[in-house]
C-alpha positions as a Markdown table, in Angstrom:
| # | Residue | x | y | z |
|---|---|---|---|---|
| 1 | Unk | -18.7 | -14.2 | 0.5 |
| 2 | Unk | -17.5 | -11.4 | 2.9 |
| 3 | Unk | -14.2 | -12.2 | 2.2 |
| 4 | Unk | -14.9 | -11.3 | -1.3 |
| 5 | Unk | -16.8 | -8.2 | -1.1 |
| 6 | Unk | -13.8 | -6.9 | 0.8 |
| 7 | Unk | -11.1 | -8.1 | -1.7 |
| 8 | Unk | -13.6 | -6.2 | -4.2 |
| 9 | Unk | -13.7 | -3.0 | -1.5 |
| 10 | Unk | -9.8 | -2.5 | -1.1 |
| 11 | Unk | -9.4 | -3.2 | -4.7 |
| 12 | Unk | -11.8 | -0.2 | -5.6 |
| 13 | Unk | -9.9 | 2.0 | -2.8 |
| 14 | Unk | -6.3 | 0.5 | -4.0 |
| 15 | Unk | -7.8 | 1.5 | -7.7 |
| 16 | Unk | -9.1 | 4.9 | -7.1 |
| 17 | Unk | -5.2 | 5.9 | -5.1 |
| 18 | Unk | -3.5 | 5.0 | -7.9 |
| 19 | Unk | -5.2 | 6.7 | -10.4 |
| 20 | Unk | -5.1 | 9.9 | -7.7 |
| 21 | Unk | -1.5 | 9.5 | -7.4 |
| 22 | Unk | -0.8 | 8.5 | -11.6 |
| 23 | Unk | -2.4 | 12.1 | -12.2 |
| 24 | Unk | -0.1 | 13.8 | -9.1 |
| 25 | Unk | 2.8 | 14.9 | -11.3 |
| 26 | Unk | 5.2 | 15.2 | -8.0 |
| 27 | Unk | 5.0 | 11.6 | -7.4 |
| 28 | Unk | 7.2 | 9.5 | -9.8 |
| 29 | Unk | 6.5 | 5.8 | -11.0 |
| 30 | Unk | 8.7 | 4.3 | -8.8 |
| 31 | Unk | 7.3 | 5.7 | -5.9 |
| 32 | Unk | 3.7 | 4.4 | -7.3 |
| 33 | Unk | 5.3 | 0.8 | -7.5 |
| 34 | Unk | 6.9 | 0.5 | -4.0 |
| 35 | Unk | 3.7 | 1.7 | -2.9 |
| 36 | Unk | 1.6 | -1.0 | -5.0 |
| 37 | Unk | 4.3 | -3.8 | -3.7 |
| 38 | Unk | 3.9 | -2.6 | -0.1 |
| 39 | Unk | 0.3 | -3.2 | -0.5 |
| 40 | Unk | 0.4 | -6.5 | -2.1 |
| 41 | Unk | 2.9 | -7.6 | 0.6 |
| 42 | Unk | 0.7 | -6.3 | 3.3 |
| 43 | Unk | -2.4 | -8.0 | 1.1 |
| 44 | Unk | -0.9 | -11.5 | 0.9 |
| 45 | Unk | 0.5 | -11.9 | 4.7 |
| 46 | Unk | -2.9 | -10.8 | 6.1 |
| 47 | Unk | -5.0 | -13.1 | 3.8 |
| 48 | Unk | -2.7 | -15.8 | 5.6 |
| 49 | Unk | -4.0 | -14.7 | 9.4 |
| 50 | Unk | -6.8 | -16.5 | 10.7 |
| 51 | Unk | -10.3 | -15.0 | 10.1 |
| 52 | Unk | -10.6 | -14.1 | 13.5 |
| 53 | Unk | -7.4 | -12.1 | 13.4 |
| 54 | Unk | -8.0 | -11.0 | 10.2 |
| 55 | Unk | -11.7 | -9.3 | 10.8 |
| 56 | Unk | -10.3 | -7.6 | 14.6 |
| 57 | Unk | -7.6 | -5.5 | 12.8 |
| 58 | Unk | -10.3 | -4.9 | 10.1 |
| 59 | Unk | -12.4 | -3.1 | 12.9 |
| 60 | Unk | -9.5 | -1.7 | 13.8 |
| 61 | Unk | -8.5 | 0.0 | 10.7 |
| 62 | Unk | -12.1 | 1.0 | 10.4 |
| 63 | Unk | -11.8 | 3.1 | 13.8 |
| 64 | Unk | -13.6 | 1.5 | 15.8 |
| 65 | Unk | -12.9 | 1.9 | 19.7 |
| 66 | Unk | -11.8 | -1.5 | 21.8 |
| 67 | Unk | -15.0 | -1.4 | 23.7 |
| 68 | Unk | -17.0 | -2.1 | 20.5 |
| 69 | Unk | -14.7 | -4.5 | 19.0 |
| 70 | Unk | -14.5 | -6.5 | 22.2 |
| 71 | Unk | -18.2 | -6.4 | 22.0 |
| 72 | Unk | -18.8 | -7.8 | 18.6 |
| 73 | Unk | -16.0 | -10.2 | 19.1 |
| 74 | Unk | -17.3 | -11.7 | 22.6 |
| 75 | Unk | -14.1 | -10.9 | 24.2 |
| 76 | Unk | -13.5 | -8.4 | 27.3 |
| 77 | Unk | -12.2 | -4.8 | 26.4 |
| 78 | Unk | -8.5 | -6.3 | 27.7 |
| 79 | Unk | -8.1 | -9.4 | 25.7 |
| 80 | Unk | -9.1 | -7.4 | 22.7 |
| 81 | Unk | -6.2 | -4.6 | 22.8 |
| 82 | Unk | -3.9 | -7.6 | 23.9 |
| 83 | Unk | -5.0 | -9.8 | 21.0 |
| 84 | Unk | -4.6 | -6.8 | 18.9 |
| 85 | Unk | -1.5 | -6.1 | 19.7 |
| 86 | Unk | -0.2 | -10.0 | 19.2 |
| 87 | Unk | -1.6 | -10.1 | 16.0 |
| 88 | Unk | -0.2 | -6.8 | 14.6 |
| 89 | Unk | 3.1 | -7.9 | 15.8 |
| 90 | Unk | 2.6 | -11.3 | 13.8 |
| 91 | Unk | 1.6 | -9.7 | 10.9 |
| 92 | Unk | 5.1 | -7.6 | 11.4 |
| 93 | Unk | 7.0 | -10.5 | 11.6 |
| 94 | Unk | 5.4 | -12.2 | 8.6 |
| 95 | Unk | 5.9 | -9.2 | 6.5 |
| 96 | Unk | 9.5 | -8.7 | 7.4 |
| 97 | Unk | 10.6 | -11.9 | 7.0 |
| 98 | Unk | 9.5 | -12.1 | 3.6 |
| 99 | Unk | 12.4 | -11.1 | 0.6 |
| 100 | Unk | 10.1 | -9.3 | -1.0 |
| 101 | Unk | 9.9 | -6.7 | 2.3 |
| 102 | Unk | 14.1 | -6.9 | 1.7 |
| 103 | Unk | 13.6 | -5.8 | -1.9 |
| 104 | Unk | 11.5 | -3.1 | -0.9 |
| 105 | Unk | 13.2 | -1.5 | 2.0 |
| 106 | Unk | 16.4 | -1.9 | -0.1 |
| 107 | Unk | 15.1 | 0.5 | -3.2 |
């Protein structure tokens, strides 16, 4: 259910930037579509991190400080930036070891 109000949430935001940047004449279509692709590749490899990972870089994008992740996780202000990190570096890997990440570094 969470999962889906969030999908609907990033869609909006995803939604209202494109129609920000469609009416920015300085920004051309292609620039618009690497952008969309970069955010569908980003999309699909975090939908395939566990839920765990998935809602501590959620808080994290949010701006919320370690102390108050750690504490809604039930982990110690430590383990939190090092599980942080960890996972950001998975979700790296993941994304740049897809062809589609080749295809848009490439254009």
């Amino acid at each position: 259910m969470w999962r889906n109000q969030l999908r609907k949430q990033q869609l909006l935001a995803y939604q209202n930037w494109l129609v920000d940047t469609l009416e920015t004449p300085e920004i051309s279509i292609v620039d618009t579509l690497t952008q969309a692709d970069q955010l569908a590749l980003y999309q699909k490899h975090l939908a395939k991190l566990n839920p765990t990972s998935t809602q501590l870089l959620q808080l994290f994008f949010e701006g919320k400080n370690m102390k108050t992740i750690a504490s809604y996780m039930g982990y110690t202000e430590g383990y939190t930036r090092k599980k942080k990190h960890k996972v950001k570096e998975k979700l790296t890997a993941m994304i740049q070891n897809d062809p589609m990440y080749q295809e848009i570094v490439g254009a």
